[in-house]
mmCIF file of the N, C-alpha and C atoms, coordinates in Angstrom:
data_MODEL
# 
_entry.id   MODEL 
# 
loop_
_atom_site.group_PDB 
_atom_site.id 
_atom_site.type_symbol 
_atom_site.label_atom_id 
_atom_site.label_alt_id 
_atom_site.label_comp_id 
_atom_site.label_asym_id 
_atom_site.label_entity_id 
_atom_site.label_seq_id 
_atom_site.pdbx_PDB_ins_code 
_atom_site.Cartn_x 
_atom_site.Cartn_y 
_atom_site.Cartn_z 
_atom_site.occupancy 
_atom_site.B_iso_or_equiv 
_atom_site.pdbx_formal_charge 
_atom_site.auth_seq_id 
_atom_site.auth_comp_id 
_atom_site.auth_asym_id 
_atom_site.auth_atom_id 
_atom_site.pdbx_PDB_model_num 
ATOM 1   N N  . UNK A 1 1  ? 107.625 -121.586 -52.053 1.00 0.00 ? 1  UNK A N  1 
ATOM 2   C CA . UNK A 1 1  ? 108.406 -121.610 -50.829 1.00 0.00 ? 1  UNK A CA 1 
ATOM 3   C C  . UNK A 1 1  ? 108.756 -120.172 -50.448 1.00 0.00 ? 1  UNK A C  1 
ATOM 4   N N  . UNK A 1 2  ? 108.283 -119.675 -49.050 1.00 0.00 ? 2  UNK A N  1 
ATOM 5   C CA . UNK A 1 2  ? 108.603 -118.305 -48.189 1.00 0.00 ? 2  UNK A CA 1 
ATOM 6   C C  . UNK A 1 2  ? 110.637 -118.508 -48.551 1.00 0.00 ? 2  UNK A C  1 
ATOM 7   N N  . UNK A 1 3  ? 110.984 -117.400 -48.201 1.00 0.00 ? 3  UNK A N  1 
ATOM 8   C CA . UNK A 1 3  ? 112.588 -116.716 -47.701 1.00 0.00 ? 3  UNK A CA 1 
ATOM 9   C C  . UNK A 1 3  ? 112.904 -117.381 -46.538 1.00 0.00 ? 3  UNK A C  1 
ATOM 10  N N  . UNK A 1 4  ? 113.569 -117.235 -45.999 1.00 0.00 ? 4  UNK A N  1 
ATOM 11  C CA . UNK A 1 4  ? 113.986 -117.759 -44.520 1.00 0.00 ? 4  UNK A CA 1 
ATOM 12  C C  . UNK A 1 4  ? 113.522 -116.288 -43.614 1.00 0.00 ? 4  UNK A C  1 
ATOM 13  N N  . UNK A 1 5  ? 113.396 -115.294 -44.161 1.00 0.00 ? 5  UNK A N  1 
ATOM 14  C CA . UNK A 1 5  ? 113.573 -114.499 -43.162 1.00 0.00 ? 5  UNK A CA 1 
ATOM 15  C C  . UNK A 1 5  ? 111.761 -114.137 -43.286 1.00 0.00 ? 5  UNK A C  1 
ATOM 16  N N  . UNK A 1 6  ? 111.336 -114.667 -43.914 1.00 0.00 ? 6  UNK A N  1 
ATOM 17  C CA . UNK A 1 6  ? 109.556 -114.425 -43.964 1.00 0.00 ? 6  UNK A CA 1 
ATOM 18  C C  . UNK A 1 6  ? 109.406 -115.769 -43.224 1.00 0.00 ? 6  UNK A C  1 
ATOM 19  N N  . UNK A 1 7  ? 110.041 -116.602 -43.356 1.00 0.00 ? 7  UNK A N  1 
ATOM 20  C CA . UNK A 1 7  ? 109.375 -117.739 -41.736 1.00 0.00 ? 7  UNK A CA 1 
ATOM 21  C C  . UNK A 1 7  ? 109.937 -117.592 -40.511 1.00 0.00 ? 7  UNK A C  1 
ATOM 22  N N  . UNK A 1 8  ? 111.130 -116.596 -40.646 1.00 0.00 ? 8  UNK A N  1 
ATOM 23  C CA . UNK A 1 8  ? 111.260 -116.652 -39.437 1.00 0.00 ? 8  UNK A CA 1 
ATOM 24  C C  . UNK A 1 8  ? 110.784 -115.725 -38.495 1.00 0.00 ? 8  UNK A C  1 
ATOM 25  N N  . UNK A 1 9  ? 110.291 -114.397 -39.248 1.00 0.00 ? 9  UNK A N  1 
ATOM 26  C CA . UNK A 1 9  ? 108.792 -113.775 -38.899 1.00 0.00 ? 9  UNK A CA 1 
ATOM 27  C C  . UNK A 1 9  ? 108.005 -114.175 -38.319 1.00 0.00 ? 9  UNK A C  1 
ATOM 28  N N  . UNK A 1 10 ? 107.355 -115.465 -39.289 1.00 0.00 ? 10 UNK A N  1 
ATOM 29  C CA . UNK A 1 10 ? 105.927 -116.057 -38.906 1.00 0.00 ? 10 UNK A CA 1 
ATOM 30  C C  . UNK A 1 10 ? 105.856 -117.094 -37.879 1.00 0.00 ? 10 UNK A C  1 
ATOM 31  N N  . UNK A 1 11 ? 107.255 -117.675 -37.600 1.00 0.00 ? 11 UNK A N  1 
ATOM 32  C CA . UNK A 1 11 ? 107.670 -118.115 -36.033 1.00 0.00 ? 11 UNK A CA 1 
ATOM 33  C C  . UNK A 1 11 ? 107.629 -117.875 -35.320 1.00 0.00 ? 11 UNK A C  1 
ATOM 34  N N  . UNK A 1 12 ? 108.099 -116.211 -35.097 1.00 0.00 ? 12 UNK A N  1 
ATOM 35  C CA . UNK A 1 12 ? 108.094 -115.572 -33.791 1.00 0.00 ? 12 UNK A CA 1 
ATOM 36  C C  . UNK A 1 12 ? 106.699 -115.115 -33.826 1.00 0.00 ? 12 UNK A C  1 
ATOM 37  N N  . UNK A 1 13 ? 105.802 -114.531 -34.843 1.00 0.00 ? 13 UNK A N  1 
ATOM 38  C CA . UNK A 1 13 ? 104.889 -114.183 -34.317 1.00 0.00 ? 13 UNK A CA 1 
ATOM 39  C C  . UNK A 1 13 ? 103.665 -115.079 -33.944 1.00 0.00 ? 13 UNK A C  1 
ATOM 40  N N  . UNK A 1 14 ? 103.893 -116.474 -34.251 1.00 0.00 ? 14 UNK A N  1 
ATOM 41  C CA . UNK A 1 14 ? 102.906 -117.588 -33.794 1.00 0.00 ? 14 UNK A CA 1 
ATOM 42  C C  . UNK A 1 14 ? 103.166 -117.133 -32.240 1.00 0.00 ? 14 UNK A C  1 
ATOM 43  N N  . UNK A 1 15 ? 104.992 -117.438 -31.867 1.00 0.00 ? 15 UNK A N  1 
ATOM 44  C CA . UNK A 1 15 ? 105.135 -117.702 -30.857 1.00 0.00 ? 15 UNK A CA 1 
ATOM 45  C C  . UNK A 1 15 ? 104.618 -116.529 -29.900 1.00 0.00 ? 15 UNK A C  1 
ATOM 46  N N  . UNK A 1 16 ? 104.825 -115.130 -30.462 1.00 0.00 ? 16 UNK A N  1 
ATOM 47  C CA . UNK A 1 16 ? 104.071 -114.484 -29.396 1.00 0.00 ? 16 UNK A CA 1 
ATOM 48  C C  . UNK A 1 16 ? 102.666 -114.422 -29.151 1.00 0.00 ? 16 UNK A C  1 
ATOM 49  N N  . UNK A 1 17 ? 101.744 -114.998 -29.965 1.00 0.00 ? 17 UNK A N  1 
ATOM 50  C CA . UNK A 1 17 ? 100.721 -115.621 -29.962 1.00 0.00 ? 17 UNK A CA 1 
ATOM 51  C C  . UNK A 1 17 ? 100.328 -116.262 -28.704 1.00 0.00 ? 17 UNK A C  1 
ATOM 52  N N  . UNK A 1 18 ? 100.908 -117.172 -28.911 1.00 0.00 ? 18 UNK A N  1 
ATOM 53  C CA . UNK A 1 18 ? 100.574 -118.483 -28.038 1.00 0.00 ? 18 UNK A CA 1 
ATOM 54  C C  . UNK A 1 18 ? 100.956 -117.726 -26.635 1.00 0.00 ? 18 UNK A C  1 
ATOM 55  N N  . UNK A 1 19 ? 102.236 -116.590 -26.539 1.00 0.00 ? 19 UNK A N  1 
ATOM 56  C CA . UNK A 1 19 ? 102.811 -116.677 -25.100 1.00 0.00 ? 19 UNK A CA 1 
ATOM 57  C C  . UNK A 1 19 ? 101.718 -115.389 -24.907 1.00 0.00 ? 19 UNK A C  1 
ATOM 58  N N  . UNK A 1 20 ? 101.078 -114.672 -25.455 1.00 0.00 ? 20 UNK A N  1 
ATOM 59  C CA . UNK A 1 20 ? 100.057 -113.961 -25.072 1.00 0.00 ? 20 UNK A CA 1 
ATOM 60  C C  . UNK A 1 20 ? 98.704  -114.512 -24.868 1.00 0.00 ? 20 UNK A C  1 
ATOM 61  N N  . UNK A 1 21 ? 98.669  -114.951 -25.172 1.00 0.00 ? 21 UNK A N  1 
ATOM 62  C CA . UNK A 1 21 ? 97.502  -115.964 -25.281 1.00 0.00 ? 21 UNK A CA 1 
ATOM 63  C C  . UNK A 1 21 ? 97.421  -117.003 -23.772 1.00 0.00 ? 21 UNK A C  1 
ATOM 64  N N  . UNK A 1 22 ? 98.507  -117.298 -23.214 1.00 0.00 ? 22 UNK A N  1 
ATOM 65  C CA . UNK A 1 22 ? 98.788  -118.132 -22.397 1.00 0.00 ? 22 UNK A CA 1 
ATOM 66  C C  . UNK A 1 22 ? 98.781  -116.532 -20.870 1.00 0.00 ? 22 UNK A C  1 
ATOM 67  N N  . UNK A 1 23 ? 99.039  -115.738 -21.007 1.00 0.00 ? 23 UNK A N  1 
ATOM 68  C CA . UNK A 1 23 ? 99.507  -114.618 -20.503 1.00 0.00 ? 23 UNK A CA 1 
ATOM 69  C C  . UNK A 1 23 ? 98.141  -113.802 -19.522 1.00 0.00 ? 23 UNK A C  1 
ATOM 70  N N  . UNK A 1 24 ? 97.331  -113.715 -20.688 1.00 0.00 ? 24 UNK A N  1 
ATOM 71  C CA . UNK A 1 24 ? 96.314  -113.117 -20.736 1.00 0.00 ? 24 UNK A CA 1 
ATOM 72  C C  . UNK A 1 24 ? 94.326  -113.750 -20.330 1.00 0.00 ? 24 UNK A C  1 
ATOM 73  N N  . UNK A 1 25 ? 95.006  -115.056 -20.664 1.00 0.00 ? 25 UNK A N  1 
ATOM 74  C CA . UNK A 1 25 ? 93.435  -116.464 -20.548 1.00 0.00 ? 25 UNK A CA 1 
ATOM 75  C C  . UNK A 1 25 ? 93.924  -117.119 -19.515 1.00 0.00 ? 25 UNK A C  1 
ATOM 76  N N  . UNK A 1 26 ? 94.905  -117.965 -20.161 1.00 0.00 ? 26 UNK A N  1 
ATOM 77  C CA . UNK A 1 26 ? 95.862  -118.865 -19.086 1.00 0.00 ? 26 UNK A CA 1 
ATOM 78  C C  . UNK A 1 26 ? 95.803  -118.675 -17.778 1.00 0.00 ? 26 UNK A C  1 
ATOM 79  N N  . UNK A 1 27 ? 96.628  -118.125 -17.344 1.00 0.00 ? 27 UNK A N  1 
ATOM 80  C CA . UNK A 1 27 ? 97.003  -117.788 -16.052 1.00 0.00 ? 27 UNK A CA 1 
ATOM 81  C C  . UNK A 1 27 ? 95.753  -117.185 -15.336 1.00 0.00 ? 27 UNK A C  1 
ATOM 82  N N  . UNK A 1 28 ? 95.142  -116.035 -15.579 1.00 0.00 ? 28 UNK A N  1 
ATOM 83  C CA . UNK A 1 28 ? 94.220  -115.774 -14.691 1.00 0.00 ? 28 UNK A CA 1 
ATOM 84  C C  . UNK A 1 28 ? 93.527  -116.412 -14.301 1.00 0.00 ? 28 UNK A C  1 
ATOM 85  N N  . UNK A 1 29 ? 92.968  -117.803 -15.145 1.00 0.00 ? 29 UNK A N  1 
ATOM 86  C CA . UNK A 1 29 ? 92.081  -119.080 -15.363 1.00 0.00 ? 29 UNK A CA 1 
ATOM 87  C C  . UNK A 1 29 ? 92.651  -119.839 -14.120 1.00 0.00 ? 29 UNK A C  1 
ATOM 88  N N  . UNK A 1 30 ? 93.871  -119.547 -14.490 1.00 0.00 ? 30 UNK A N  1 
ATOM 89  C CA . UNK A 1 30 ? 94.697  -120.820 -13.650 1.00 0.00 ? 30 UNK A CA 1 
ATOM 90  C C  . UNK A 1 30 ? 94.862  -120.269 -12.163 1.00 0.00 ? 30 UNK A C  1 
ATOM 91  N N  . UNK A 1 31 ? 95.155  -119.053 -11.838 1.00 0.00 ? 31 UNK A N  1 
ATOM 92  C CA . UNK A 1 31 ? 94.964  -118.390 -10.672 1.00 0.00 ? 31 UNK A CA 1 
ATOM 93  C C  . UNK A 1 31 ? 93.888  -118.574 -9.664  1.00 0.00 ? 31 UNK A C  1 
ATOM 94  N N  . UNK A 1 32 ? 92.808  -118.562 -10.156 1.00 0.00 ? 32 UNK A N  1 
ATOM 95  C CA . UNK A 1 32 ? 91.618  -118.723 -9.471  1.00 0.00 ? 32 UNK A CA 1 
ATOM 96  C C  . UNK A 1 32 ? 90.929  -119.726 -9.740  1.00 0.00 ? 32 UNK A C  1 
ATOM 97  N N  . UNK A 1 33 ? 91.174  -121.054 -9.890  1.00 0.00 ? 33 UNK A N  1 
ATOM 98  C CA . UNK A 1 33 ? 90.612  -122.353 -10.414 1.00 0.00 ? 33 UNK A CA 1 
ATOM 99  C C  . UNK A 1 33 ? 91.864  -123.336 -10.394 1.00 0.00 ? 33 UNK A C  1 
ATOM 100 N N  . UNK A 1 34 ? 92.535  -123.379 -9.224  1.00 0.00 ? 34 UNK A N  1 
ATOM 101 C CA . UNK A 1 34 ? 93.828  -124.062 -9.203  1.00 0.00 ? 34 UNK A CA 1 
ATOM 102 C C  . UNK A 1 34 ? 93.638  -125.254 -9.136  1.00 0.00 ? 34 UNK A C  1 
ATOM 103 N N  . UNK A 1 35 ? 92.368  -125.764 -9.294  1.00 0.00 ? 35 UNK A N  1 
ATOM 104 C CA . UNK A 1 35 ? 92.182  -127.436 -9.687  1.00 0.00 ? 35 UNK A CA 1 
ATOM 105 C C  . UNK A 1 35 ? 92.303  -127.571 -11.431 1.00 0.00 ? 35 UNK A C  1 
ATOM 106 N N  . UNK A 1 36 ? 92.571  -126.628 -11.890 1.00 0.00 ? 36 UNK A N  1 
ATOM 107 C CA . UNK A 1 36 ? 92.404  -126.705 -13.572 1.00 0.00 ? 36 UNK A CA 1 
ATOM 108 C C  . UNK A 1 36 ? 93.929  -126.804 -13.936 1.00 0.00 ? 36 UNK A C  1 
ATOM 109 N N  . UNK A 1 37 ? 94.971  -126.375 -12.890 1.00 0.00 ? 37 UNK A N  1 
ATOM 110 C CA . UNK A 1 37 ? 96.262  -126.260 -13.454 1.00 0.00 ? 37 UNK A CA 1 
ATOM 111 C C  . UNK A 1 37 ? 96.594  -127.561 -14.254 1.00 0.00 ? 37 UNK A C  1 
ATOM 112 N N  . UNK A 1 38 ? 97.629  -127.702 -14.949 1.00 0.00 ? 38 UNK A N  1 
ATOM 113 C CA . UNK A 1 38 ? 97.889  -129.333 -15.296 1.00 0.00 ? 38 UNK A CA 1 
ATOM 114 C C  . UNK A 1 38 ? 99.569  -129.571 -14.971 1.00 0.00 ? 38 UNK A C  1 
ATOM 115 N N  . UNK A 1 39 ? 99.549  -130.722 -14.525 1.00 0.00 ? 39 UNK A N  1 
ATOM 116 C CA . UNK A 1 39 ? 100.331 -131.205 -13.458 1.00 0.00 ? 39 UNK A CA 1 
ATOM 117 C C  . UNK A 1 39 ? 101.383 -130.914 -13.834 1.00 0.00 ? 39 UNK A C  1 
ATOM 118 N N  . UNK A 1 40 ? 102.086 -130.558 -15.117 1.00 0.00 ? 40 UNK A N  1 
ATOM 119 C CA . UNK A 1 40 ? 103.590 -129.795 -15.301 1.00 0.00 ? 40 UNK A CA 1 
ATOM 120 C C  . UNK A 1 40 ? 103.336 -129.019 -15.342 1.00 0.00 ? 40 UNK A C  1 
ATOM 121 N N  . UNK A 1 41 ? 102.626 -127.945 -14.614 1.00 0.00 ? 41 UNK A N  1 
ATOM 122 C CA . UNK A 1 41 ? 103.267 -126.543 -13.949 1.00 0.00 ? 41 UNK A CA 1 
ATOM 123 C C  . UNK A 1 41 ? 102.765 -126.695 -12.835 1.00 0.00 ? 41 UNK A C  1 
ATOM 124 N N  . UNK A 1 42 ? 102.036 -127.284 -12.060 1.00 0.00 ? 42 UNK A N  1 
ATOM 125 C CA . UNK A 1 42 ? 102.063 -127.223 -10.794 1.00 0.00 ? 42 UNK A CA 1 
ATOM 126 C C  . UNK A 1 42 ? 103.351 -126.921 -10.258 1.00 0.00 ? 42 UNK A C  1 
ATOM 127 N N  . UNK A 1 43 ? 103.970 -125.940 -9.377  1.00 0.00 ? 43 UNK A N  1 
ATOM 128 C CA . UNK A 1 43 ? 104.460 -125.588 -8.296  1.00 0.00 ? 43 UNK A CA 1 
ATOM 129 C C  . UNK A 1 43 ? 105.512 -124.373 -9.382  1.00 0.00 ? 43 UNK A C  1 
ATOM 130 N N  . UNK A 1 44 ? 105.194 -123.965 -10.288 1.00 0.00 ? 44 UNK A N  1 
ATOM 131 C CA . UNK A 1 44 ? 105.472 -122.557 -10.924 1.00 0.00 ? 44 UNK A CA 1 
ATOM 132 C C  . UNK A 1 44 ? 104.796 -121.757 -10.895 1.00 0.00 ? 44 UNK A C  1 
ATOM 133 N N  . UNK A 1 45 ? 105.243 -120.427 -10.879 1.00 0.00 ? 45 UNK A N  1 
ATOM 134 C CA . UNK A 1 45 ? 104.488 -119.008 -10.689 1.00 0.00 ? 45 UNK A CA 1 
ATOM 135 C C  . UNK A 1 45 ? 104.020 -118.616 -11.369 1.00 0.00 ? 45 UNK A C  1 
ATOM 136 N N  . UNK A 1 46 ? 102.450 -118.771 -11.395 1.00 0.00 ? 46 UNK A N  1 
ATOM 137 C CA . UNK A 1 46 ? 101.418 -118.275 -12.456 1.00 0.00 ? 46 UNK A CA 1 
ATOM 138 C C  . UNK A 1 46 ? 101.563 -117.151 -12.374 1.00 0.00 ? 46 UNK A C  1 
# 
């Protein structure tokens, strides 16, 4: 079993993962192919 403070590391850095990841693929994808959005984010600012 990790420390608490070695998972809570590996939390945030999943999470900036995913929000870069979403940042960088995501959105531009979604910008120019606005039939691909999915229907809970329709009408938020890509």
């Amino acid at each position: 079993m990790e420390p608490a403070d070695e998972h809570k590391k590996f939390t945030t850095a999943v999470g900036h993962l995913f929000y870069d990841f979403g940042q960088h693929v995501l959105c531009p994808v979604y910008r120019r192919h606005k039939e691909l959005v999915p229907d809970e984010l329709k009408g938020e600012l890509l």
